[in-house]
DRENGUPA-419894 format. One record per residue (C-alpha): x, y, z. Coordinates in nm, 2 decimals. Layout:
N
SITE      px      py      pz
SITE       X       Y       Z
...
END
This chain:
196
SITE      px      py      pz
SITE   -0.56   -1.40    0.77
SITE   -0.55   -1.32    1.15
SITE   -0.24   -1.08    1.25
SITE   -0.12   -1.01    1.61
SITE   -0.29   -0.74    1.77
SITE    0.06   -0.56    1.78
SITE    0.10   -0.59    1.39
SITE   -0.25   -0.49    1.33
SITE   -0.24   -0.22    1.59
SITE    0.09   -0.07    1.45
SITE   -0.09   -0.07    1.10
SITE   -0.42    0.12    1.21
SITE   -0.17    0.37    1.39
SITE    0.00    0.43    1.13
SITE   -0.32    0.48    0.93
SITE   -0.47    0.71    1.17
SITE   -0.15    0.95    1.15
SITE   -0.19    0.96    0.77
SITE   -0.48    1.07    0.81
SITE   -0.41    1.32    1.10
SITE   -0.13    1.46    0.96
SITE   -0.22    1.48    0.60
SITE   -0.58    1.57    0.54
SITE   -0.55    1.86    0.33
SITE   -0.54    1.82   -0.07
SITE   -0.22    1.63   -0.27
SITE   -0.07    1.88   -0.53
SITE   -0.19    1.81   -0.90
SITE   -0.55    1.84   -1.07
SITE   -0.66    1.52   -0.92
SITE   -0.72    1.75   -0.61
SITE   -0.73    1.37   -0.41
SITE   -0.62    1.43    0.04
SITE   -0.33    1.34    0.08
SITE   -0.37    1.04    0.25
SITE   -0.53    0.88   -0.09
SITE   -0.20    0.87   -0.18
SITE   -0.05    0.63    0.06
SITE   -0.38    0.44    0.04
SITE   -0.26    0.38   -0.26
SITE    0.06    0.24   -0.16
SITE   -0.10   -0.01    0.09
SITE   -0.38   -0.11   -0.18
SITE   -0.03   -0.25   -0.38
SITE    0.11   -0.41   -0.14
SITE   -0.15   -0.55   -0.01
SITE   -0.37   -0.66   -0.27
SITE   -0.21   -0.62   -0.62
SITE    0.10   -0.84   -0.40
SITE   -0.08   -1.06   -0.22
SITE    0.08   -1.35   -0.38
SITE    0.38   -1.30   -0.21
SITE    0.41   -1.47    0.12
SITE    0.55   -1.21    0.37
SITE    0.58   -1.28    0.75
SITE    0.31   -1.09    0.90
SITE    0.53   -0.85    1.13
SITE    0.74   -0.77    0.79
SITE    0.39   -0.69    0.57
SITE    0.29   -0.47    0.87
SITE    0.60   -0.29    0.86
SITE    0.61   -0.26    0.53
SITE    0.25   -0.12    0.56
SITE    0.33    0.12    0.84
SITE    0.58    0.26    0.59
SITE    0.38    0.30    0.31
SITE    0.12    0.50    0.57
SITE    0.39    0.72    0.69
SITE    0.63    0.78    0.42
SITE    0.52    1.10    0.32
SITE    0.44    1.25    0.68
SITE    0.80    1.38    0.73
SITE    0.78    1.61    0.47
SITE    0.40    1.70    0.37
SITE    0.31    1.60    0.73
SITE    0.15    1.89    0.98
SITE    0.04    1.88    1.32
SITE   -0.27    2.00    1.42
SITE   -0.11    2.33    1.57
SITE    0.01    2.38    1.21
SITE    0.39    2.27    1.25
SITE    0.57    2.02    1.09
SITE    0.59    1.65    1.18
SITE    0.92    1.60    1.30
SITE    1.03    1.22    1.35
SITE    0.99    1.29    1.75
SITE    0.66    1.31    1.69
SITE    0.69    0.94    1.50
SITE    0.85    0.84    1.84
SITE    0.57    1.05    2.06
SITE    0.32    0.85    1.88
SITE    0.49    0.50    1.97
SITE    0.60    0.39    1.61
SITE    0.83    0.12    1.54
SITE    1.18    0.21    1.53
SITE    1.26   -0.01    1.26
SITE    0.97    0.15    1.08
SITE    1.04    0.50    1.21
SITE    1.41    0.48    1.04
SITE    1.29    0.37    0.70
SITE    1.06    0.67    0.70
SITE    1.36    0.88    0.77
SITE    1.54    0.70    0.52
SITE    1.29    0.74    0.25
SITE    1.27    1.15    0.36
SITE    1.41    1.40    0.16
SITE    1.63    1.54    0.40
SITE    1.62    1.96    0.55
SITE    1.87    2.18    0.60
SITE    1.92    2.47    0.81
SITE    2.09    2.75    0.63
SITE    2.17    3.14    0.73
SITE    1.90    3.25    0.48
SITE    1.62    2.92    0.57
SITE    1.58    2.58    0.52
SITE    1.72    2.42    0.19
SITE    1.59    2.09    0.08
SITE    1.82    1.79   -0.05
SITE    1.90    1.80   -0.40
SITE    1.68    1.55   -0.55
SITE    1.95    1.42   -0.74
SITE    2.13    1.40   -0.40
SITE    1.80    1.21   -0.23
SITE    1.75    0.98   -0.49
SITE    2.15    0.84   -0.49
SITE    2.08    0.80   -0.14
SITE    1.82    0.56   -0.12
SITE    2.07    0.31   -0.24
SITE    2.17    0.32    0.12
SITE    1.87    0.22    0.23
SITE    1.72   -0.11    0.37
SITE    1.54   -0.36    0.10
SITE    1.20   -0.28    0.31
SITE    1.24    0.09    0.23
SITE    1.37    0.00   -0.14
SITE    1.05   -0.18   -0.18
SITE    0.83    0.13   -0.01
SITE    0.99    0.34   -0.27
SITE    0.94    0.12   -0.56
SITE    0.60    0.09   -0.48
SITE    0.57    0.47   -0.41
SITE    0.74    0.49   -0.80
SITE    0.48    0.31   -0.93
SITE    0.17    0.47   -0.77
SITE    0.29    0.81   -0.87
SITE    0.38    0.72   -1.21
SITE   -0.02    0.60   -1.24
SITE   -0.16    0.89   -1.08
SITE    0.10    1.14   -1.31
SITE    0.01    0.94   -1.64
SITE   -0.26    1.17   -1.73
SITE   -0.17    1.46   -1.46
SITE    0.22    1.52   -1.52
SITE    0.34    1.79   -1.75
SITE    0.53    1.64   -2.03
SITE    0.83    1.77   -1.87
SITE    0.78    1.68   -1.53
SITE    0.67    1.32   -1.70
SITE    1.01    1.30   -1.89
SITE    1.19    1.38   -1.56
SITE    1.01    1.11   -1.34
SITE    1.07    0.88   -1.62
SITE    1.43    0.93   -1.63
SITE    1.46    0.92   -1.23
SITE    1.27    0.55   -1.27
SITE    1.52    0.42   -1.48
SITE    1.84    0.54   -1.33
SITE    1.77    0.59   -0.99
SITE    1.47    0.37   -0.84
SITE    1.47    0.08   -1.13
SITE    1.80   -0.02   -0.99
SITE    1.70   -0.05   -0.63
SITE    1.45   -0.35   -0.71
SITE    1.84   -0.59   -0.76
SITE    1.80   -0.63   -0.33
SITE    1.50   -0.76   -0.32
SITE    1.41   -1.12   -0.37
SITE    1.34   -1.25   -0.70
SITE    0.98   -1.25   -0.72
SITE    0.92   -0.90   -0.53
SITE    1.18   -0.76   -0.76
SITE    1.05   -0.86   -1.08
SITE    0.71   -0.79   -0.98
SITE    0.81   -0.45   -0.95
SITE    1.01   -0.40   -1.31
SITE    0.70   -0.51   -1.48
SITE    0.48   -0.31   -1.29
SITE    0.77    0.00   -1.35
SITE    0.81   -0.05   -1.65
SITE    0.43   -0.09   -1.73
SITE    0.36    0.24   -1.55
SITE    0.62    0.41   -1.77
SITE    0.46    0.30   -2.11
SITE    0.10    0.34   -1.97
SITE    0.16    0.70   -2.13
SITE    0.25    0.68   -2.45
END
């Protein structure tokens, strides 16, 4: 399938960030970059749902996404700071694809004694508020750490992420149309019983 050079372009960008930003290693005794991780992402969306038919410029947003979603918080520069989402605007990113990486953030705080990071609890209540595009990013996201944590999670870090699936990201899948969202359960709820 032949995309517009701008949809293409904006995916190979956001590619090329992931990568940029996030070479060193992902936490966990899979010792994978970081970037495998969102390579994961796309690989779902783009091949495991392929039999979805998405507008082009959605599936490349959706894509961008899934490149970037991590950047704002694992994310550093190659002068060693932070990716901020300036940097996301620096770099000539969508805004509609810059805002549901914000959205999909945990958020930082500035307090006397440092930063403080969002209560997850907090984070993952407010990705409610967030678009169906994003929902389905995080879904998605859900599911590839759930495989990659099936044999790597501590059985109480397991419990926990299996909890947060059902209350918290299982519910998120009602905005999205019908085949998307029951894609998603099944592949959800298969990646919660793949360790039993």
């Amino acid at each position: 399938m032949n995309r517009p050079v701008y949809e293409k372009g904006m995916i190979e960008k956001a590619e090329q960030l992931a990568r940029r930003w996030m070479p060193g290693l992902r936490q966990g005794p899979a010792k994978r970059k970081a970037w495998e991780h969102p390579q994961d992402l796309v690989h779902l969306l783009t091949r495991e749902m392929n039999f979805i038919e998405v507008p082009a410029e959605e599936q490349a947003k959706r894509v961008a996404i899934a490149w970037l979603h991590d950047v704002l918080e694992d994310g550093r520069k190659e002068n060693g700071k932070p990716v901020a989402v300036y940097d996301l605007f620096d770099e000539g990113i969508d805004q509609e694809v810059i805002d549901d990486v914000v959205g999909l953030s945990h958020r930082v705080f500035e307090a006397p004694n440092g930063s403080v990071l969002e209560p997850k609890e907090k984070y993952l209540a407010r990705l409610k508020e967030q678009s169906p595009r994003a929902k389905l990013v995080k879904c998605v996201d859900r599911i590839c750490n759930l495989r990659e944590g099936k044999d790597d999670f501590k059985t109480k870090r397991w419990i926990r992420y299996v909890g947060e699936t059902y209350y918290f990201i299982f519910p998120l899948t009602a905005d999205l149309p019908t085949l998307e969202c029951d894609f998603l359960r099944i592949e959800l709820i298969k990646a919660v019983e793949a360790r039993v």
